[in-house]
C-alpha positions as CSV (number, residue, x, y, z in Angstrom):
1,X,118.9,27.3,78.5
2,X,118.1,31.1,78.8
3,X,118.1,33.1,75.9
4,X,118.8,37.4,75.5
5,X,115.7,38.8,74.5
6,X,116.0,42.6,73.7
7,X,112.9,45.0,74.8
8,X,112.7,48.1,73.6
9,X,110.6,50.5,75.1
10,X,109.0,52.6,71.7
11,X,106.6,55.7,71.9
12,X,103.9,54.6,69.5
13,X,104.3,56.7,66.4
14,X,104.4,56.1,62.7
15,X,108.3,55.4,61.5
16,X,109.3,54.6,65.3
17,X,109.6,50.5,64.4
18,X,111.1,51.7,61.3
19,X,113.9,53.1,62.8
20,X,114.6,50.5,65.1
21,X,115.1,48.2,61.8
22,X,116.7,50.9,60.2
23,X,119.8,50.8,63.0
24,X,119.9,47.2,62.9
25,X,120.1,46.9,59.6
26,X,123.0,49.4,59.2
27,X,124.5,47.2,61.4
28,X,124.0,43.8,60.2
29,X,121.9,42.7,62.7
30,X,119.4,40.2,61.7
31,X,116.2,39.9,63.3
32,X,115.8,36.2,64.2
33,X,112.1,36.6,66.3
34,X,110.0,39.0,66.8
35,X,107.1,40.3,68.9
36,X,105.2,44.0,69.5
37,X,102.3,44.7,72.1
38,X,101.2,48.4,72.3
39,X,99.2,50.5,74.4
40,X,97.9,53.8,72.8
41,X,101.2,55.7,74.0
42,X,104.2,53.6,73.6
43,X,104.8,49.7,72.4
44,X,107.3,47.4,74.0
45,X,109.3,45.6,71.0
46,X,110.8,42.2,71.8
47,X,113.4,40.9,69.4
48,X,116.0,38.0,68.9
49,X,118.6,39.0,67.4
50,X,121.7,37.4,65.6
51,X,124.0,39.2,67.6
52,X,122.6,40.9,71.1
53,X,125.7,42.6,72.9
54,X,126.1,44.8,69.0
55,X,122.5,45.1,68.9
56,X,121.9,46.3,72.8
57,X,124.8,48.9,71.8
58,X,124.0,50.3,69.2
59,X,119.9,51.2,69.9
60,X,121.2,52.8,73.3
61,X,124.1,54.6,71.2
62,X,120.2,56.0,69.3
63,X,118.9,57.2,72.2
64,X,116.4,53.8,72.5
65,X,115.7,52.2,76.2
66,X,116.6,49.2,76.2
67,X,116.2,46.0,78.6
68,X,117.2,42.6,78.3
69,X,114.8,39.5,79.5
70,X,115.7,36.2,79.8
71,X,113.4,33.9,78.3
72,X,113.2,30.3,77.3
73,X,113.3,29.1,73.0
74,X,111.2,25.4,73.6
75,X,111.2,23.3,70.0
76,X,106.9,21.9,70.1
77,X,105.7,19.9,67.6
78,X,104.0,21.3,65.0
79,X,101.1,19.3,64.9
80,X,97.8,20.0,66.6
81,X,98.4,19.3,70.0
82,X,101.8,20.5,70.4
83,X,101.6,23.6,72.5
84,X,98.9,22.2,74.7
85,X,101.2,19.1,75.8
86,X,103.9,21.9,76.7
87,X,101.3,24.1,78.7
88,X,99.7,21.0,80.5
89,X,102.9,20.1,81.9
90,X,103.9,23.8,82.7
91,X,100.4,24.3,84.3
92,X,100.6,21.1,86.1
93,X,103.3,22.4,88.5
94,X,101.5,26.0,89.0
95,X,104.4,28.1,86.1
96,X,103.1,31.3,84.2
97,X,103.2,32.2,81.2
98,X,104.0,35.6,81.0
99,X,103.8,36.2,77.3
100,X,105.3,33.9,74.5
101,X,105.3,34.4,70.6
102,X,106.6,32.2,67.5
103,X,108.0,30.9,64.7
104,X,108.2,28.1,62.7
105,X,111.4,26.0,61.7
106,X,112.2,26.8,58.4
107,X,113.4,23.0,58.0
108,X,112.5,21.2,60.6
109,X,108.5,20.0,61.5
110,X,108.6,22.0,64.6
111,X,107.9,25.6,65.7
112,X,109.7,27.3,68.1
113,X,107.9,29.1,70.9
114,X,110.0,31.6,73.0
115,X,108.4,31.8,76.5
116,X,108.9,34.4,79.1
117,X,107.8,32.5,82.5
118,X,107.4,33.9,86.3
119,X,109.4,31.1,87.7
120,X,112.1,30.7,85.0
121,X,114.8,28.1,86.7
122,X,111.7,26.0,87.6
123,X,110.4,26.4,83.7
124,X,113.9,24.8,82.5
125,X,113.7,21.8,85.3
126,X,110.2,20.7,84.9
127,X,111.0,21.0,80.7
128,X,114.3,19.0,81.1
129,X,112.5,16.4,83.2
130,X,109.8,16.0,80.9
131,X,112.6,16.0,77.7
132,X,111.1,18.9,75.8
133,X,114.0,20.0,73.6
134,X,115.2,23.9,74.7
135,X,117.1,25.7,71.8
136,X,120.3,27.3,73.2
137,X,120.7,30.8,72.4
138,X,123.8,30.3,70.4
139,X,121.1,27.9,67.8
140,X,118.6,30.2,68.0
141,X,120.9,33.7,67.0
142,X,121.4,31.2,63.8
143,X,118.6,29.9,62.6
């Protein structure tokens, strides 16, 4: 249950996220998630995007670097207590978080948490055994 995530290396100017939007825009590529973390010199961008192959091409086609991550799209509940049921499980068999961000279903009572683990195959296995619902990429480039 791997998704594409695109990063996007970004030197940490004014109108540099802009342009990135800009291009996929143009291109009618909608941005399904999101996430940025800087440093004072340069930001790494991680998107979801409706369609990633299009989206890959055409910011490398604009001279953007480019990477793409797998990471894992895990439906919690979006009640208090949700994410910490997920993590207990995850920390129970020793798997890292690397980074995750979110968003919430726009019609369902869930949010949707996309996780970037250091042991990904083990991530899926311990979340299928546990039946914690995974969103396949092909659901998430939709929603």
């Amino acid at each position: 249950m791997r998704v594409d995530q695109l990063s996007i290396f970004l030197e940490n100017r004014a109108g540099r996220l802009a342009e990135v939007t800009r291009i996929l825009s143009e291109n009618k590529i909608n941005i399904r998630a999101l996430s940025l973390a800087d440093t004072s010199d340069f930001g790494i961008l991680r998107l979801i995007v409706s369609d990633f192959e299009a989206a890959q091409k055409v910011l490398k086609e604009n001279g953007m670097t480019v990477g793409r991550t797998s990471v894992v799209a895990v439906a919690v509940d979006d009640t208090p207590g949700g994410l910490h049921r997920i993590l207990g499980i995850l920390g129970e068999k020793k798997i890292n978080v690397e980074y995750m961000y979110a968003f919430v279903h726009p019609h369902e009572s869930k949010a949707i948490i996309i996780f970037r683990f250091d042991r990904t195959d083990m991530a899926i296995e311990v979340l299928k055994e546990n039946s914690i619902a995974m969103i396949p990429g092909d659901q998430l480039y939709m929603m």
